[in-house]
C-alpha positions in Angstrom: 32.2 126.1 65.4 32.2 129.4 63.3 35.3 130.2 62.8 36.2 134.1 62.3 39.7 135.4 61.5 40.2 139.1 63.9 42.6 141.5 63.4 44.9 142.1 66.1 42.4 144.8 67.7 39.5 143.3 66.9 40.6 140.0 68.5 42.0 142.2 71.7 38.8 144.2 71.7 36.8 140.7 72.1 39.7 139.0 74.7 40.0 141.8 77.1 36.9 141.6 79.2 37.2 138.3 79.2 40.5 138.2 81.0 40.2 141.7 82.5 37.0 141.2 84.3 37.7 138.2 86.5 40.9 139.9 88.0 39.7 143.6 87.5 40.7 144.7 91.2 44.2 143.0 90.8 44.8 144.4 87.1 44.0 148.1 88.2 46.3 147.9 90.9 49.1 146.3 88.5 48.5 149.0 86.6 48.4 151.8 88.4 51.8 150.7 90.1 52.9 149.6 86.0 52.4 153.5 85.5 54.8 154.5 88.2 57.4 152.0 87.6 57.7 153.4 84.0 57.8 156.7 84.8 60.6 156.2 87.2 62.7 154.6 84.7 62.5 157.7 82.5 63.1 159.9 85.6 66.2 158.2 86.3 67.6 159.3 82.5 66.6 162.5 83.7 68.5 162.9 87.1 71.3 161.0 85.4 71.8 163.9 83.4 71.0 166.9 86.5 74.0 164.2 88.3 76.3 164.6 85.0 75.7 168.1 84.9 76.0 168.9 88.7 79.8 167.6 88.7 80.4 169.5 85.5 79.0 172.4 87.3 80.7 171.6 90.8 84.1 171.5 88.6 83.8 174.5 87.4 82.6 176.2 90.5 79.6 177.4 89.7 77.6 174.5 91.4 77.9 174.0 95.0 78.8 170.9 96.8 75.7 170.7 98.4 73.8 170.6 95.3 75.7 168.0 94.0 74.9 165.9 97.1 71.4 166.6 96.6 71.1 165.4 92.9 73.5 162.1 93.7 70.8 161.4 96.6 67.7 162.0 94.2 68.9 160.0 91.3 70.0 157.0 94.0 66.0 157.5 96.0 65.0 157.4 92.3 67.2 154.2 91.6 66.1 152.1 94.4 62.1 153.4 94.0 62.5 151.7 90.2 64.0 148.7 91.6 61.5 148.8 94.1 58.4 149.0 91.7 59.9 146.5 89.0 60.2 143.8 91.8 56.9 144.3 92.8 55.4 144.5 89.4 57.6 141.3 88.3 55.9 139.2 91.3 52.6 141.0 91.3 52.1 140.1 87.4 52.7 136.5 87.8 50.2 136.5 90.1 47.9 138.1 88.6 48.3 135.9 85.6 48.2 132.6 87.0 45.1 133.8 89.2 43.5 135.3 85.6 44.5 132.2 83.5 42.9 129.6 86.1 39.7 131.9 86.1 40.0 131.7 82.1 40.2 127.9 82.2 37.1 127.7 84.1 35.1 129.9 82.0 36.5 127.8 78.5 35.4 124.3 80.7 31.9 125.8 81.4 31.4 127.1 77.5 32.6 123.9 76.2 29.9 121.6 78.7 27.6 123.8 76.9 28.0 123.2 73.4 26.3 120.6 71.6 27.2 117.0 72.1 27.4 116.0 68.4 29.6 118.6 67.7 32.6 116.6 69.8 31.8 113.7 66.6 33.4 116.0 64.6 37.5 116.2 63.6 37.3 119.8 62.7 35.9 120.6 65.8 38.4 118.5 68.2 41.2 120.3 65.7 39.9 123.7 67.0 39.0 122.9 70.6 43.0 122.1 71.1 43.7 125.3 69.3 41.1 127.3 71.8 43.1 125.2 74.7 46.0 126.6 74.0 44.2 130.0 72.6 43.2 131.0 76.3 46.8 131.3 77.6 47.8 133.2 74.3 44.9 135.5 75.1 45.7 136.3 78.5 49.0 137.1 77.9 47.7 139.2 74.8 45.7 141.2 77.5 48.8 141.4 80.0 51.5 142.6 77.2 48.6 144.9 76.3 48.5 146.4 79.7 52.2 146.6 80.1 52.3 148.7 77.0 50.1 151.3 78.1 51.0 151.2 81.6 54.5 151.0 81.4 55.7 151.3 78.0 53.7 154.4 77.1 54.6 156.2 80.3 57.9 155.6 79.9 58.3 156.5 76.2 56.2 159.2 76.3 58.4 161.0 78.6 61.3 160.2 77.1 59.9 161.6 73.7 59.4 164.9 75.3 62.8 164.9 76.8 65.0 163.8 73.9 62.9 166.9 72.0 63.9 169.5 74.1 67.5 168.2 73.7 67.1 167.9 70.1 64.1 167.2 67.5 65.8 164.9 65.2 66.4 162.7 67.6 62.9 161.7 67.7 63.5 161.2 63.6 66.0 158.8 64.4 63.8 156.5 66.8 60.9 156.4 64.3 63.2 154.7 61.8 63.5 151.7 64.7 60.2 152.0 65.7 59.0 151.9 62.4 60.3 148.3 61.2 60.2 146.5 64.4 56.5 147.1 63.9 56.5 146.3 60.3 58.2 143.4 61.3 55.8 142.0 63.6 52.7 143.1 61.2 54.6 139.7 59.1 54.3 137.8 62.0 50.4 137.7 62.4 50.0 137.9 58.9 51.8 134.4 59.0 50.6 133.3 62.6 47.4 132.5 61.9 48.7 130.6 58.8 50.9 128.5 60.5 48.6 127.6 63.3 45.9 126.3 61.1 48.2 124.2 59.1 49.6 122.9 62.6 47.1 121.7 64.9 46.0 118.8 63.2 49.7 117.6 63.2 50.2 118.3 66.7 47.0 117.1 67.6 48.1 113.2 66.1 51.6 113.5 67.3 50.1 114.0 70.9 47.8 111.3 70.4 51.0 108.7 69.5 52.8 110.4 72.6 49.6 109.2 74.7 50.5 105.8 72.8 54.0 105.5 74.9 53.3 107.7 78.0 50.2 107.1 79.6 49.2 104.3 81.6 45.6 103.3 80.2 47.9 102.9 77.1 51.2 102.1 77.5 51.4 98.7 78.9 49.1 96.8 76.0 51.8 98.3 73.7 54.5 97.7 75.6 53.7 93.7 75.8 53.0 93.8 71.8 55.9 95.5 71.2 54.3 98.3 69.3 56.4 101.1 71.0 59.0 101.1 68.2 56.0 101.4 65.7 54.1 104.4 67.7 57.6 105.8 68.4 58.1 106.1 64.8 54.7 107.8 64.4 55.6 110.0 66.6 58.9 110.5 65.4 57.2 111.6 61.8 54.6 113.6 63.1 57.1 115.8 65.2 58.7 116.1 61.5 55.7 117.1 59.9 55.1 119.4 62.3 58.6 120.8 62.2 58.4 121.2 58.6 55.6 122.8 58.3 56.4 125.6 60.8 59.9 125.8 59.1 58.1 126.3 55.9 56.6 129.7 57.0 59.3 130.6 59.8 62.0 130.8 56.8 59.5 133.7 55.1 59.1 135.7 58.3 63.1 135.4 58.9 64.0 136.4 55.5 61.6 139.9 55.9 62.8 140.4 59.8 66.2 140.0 59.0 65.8 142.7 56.2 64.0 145.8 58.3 65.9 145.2 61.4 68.8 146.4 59.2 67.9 149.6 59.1 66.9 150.0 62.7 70.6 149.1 62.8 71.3 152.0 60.7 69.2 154.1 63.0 70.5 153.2 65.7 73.6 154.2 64.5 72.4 157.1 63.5 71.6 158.6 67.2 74.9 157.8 68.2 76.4 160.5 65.3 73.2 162.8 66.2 74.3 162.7 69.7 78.1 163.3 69.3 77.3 166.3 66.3 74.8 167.7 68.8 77.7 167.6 72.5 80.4 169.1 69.7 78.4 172.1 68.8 77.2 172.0 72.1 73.5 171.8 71.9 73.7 168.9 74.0 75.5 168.9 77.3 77.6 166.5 78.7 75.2 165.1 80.9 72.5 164.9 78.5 75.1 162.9 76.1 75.8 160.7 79.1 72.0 160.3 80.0 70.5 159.5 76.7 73.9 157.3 75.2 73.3 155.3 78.5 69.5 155.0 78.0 70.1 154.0 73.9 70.5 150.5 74.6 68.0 150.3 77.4 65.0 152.0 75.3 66.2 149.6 72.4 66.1 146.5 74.8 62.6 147.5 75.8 61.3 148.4 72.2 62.5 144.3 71.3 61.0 143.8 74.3 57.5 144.9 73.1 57.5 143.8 69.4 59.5 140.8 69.1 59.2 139.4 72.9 55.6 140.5 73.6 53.6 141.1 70.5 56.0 139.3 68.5 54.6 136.1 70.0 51.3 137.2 70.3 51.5 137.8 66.8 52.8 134.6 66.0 49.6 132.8 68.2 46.4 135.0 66.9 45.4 131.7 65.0 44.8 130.1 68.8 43.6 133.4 70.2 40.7 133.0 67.0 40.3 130.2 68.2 39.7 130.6 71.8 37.8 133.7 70.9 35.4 131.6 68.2 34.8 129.0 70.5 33.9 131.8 73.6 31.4 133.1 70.8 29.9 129.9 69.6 26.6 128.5 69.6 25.6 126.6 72.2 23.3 123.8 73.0 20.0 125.8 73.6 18.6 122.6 75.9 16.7 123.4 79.1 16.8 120.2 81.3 12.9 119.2 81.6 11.2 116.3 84.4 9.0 114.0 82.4 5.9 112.7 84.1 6.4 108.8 83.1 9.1 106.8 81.0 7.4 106.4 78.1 9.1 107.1 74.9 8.1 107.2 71.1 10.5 107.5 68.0 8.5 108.6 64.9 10.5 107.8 62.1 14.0 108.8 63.1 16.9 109.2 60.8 20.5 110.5 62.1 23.8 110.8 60.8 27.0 111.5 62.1 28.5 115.0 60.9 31.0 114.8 58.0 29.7 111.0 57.6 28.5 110.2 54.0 25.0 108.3 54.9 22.1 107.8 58.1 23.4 106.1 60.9 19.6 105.5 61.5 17.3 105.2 58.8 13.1 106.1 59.6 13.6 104.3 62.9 9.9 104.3 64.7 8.9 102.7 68.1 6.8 102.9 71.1 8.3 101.6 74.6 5.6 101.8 77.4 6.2 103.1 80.9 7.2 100.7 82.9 8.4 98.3 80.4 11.5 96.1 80.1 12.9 96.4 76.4 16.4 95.3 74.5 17.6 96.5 71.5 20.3 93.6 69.5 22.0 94.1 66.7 25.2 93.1 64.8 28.6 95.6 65.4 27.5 98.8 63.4 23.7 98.1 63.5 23.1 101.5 65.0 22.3 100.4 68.3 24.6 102.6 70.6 23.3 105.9 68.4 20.2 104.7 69.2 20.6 104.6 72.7 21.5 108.7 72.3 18.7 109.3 70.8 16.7 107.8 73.1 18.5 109.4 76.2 18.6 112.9 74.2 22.4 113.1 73.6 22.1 114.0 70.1 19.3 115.5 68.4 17.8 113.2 65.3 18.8 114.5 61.7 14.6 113.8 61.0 11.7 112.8 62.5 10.6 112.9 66.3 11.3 111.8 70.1 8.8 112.2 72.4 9.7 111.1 76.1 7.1 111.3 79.1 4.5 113.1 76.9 7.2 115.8 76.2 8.8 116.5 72.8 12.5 116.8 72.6 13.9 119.0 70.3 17.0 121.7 70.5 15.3 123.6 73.6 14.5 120.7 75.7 16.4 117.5 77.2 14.8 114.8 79.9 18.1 114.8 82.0 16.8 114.9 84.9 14.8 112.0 84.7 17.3 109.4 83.1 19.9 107.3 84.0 22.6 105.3 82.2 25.6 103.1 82.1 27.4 103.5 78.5 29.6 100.6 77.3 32.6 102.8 77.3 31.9 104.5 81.3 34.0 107.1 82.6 37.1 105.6 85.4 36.8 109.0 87.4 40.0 109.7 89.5 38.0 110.0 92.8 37.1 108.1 95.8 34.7 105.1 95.4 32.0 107.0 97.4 32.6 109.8 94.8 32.5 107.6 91.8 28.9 106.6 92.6 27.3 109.4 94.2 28.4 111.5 91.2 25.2 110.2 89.6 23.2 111.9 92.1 24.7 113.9 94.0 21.4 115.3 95.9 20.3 112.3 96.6 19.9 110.8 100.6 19.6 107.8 99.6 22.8 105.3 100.2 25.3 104.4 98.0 26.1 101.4 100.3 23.2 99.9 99.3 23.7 100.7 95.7 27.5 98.8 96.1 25.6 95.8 97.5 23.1 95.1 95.2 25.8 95.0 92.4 28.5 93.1 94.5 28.5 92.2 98.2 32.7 91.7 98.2 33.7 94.7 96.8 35.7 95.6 99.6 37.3 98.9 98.6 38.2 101.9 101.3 35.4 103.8 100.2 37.6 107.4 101.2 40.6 105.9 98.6 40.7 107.8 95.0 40.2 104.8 93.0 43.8 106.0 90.3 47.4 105.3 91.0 47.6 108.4 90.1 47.4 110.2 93.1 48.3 107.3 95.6 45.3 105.7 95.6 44.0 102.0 94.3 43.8 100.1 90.9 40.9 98.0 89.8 40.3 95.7 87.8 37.9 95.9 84.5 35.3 94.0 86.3 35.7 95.8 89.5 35.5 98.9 87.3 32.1 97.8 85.4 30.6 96.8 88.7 31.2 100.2 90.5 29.7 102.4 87.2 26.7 99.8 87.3 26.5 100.6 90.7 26.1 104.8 89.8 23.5 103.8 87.1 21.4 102.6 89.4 21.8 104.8 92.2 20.7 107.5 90.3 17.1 108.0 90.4 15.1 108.1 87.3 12.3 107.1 85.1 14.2 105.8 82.7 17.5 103.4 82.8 19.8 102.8 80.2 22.5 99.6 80.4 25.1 99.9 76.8 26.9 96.8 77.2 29.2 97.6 79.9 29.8 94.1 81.6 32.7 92.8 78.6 35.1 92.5 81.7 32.7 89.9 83.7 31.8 86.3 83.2 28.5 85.3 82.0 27.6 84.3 85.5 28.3 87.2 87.3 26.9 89.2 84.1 23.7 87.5 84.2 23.0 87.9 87.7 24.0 92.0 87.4 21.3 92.3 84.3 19.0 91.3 86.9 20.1 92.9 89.7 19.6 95.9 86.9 16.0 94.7 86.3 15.2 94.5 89.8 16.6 98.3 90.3 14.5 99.1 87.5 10.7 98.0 88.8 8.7 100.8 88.0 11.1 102.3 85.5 11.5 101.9 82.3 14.4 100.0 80.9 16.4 99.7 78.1 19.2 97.3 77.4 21.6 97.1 74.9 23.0 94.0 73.8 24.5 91.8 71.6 24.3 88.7 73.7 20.9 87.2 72.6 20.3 84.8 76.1 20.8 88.1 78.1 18.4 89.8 75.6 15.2 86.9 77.1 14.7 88.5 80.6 12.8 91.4 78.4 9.6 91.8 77.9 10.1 93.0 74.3 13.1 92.9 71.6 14.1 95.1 69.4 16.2 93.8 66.4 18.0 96.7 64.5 19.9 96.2 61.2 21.7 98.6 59.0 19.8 101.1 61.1 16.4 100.1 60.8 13.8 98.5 63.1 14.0 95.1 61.4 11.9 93.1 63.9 10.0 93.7 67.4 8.9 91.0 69.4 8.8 88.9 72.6 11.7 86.1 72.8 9.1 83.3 71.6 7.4 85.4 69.0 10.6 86.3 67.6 12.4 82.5 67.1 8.8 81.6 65.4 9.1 84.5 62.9 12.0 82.8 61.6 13.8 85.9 60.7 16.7 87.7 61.4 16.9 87.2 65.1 16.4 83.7 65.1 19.3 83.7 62.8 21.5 85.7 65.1 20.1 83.1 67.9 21.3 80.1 66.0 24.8 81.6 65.4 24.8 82.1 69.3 23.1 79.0 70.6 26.5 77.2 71.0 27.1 79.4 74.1 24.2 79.1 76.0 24.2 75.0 75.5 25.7 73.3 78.9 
């Protein structure tokens, strides 16, 4: 992912129509109500000062009682209309925010199912993915405080300005000189937020992946029985420090510089305190108008905090997640179009790949022809390159060189044979849905049924098919077998040209796992299959075998042909004889 570094504006000028435009009714009528709410609060300084003033005026006589009444009943309407609004504005926003955020998630989901596989092989990429996570929420409130300000902030202040100028110009003089460092203040901030974002993530990222150590349940109870909680509790324990000290390395800075300007919007703060008793003693400024504005000091101070250390403040500290959201919104995706083959034939034409940020070819000028129709299994040793293989071959990833042709149809970056393959990987997903779900998720337009499917695999699988297979949400737990059976069972309900099996049956016995490979073969008749296997005596219902090593086609043969050669799979089949010998 390309990652860019915005400027406040030029990161807000990229994240608002991305958050505005999914809620854009709601968000006009937030702010068009935002705009009255501020505007009432600076009304109500006003009429507190006509109120002041109208009992000064009653007292002296030359303000009848009637008027007073009048001004006391205008600055109360006024009083409950602000309430009014800010209750409405307080719910409203959440609402709005919630309803923008979710629309927000949805949209980073969508981008990130269509970026390029390979790309999640990548640390770098997983570091900035969790900062873009967290980005998304960082820009939606960026777009909200946004909105406040110049619905409600503005309004308010604006008015206020041209109040406290009629009463007395250097007023104005004295609020610059708070405005002015709060702002400077939080200019620090993002100068250092993006700073300490970057440096964070990758801690945060591996303390969260110890917390998933000791919390979650695919985890927790293999460590509890090997009594490794103590030791992932102290990884834990020093990536929290870690991460602690390097935010405290840069939080230190940014204190040290806010602490020093806020001191003089102190001083001008006290400074409109002697502006406003100089000004009532010569009598520039009324009574009322001292009352008014003394009483509003503390509020417009609340709400100028309120925008720069609350609001942008944080914002300012986040921008590094707001890049990040933004970069990932902005970068390139996998240009694939999803393409029907006409048969199952495939070709590889010396193929090379290798991992990003790995140091040499997983694959190394792999080339082979696998006919339409035909049965073939790839072994290999751990590391041999076979499940990369089986990417390739599927069109996951994208070879470093050479070519893949599939059905008479190249595949490069612009096209993909989806459509027309099928697959059960060694590590399957355990979706949190109902077993009729979990298999019909392979083909979900299919009218075919996934009964039958279930049945071929294992007739005694007796599971409520309406139960969401997690404990998660009050439903069942499986077992690993039960598990392997069921994502068997969505390969091959799935209808293709081409099926893929990756070594998923680990978790059942060599009887039942013998009978599922053909159970896969018989499901297969007419397709082309590929299985991928280190077990040798399952690798003899094939009509072909493909031997990889170090990531090279080292042999290719039939079963017979093969053991004559004498080479290297006779060798693996002589180190795994002793488990096929009753």
């Amino acid at each position: 992912m390309k990652r860019m570094n915005r400027n406040f504006f030029r990161a807000f000028r990229k994240a608002y129509p991305l958050v505005f435009k999914p809620v854009w009714k709601e968000n006009l009528l937030l702010s068009f109500v935002d705009i009255f709410h501020g505007l009432s609060f600076a009304a109500v300084v006003i009429l507190t000062q006509r109120f002041f003033d109208s009992i000064a005026g009653g007292v002296e006589g030359t303000v009848s009682r009637g008027a007073v009444a009048a001004t006391a009943a205008a600055l109360v309407g006024c009083q409950v209309a602000s309430q009014l609004l800010n209750g409405f504005v307080n719910f409203y926003a959440d609402v709005v925010r919630e309803k923008g955020y979710g629309r927000i998630c949805v949209m980073l989901q969508d981008k990130i199912s269509r970026l390029r596989p390979v790309d999640f092989e990548k640390n770098s990429f997983l570091t900035d993915l969790d900062m873009a996570d967290e980005g998304a929420k960082d820009a939606c409130e960026m777009v909200d405080t946004v909105n406040s300000i110049l619905t409600f902030y503005v309004p308010y202040f604006a008015l206020m300005g041209v109040y406290m100028v009629r009463l007395d110009i250097s007023l104005m003089a004295a609020l610059l000189l708070v405005f002015l460092p709060v702002l400077a203040s939080n200019l620090v901030k993002m100068h250092f937020g993006d700073r300490i974002e970057r440096q964070i993530a990758p801690v945060r990222r591996e303390a969260e992946a110890y917390e998933q150590t000791l919390t979650t349940l695919d985890c927790y109870r293999e460590t509890r029985v090997l009594g490794a909680a103590r030791y992932f509790l102290g990884l834990y324990r020093e990536g929290v420090e870690k991460w602690n000290r390097t935010a405290w390395k840069y939080r230190k800075k940014e204190a040290a510089v806010s602490l020093f300007l806020n001191c003089f919007s102190f001083l001008a703060y006290g400074g409109i305190l002697l502006l406003l008793v100089s000004g009532c003693a010569r009598g520039r400024i009324s009574v009322g108008a001292f009352a008014a504005v003394f009483s509003s000091i503390d509020v417009m101070f609340l709400l100028m905090e309120e925008i720069f250390r609350d609001s942008l403040g944080c914002l300012s500290q986040n921008m590094g997640r707001v890049n990040n959201f933004l970069n990932l919104m902005e970068s390139e995706e996998s240009r694939q179009e999803s393409v029907k083959v006409r048969d199952g034939s495939i070709c590889l034409s010396a193929v090379s790949f290798r991992y990003p940020e790995a140091e040499r070819d997983c694959l190394k000028e792999v080339s082979l022809r696998i006919a339409d129709g035909e049965t073939v299994a790839v072994v290999g040793e751990n590391g041999a390159g076979k499940t990369t293989l089986a990417r390739i071959l599927l069109g996951i990833y994208q070879p470093s060189g050479g070519s893949v042709t599939i059905g008479g149809i190249s595949m490069d970056e612009k096209k993909n044979c989806f459509p027309s393959v099928s697959a059960v990987f060694q590590k399957f997903n355990r979706y949190k849905l109902t077993l009729e779900e979990n298999i019909r998720i392979s083909d979900t337009d299919s009218a075919e049924s996934w009964e039958e499917a279930l049945r071929r695999v294992d007739q005694e699988l007796h599971i409520d098919p309406q139960a969401v297979l997690s404990r998660d949400f009050d439903g069942v737990d499986l077992s690993g077998g039960q598990w392997q059976k069921i994502a068997i069972a969505r390969g091959i309900y799935r209808k293709s040209k081409i099926l893929l099996l990756d070594e998923p049956t680990s978790a059942i016995d060599p009887i039942q796992e013998s009978r599922l490979y053909q159970t896969f073969l018989d499901a297969a008749k007419g397709r082309t299959c590929i299985i991928i296997t280190h077990r040798l005596g399952l690798a003899r219902i094939a009509d072909r075998i493909v031997v990889l090593k170090d990531g090279s086609v080292a042999e290719n043969g039939s079963h017979r042909e093969l053991l004559e050669r004498g080479g290297e799979y006779s060798r693996m089949w002589e180190a795994q004889a002793g488990w096929y010998r009753t």
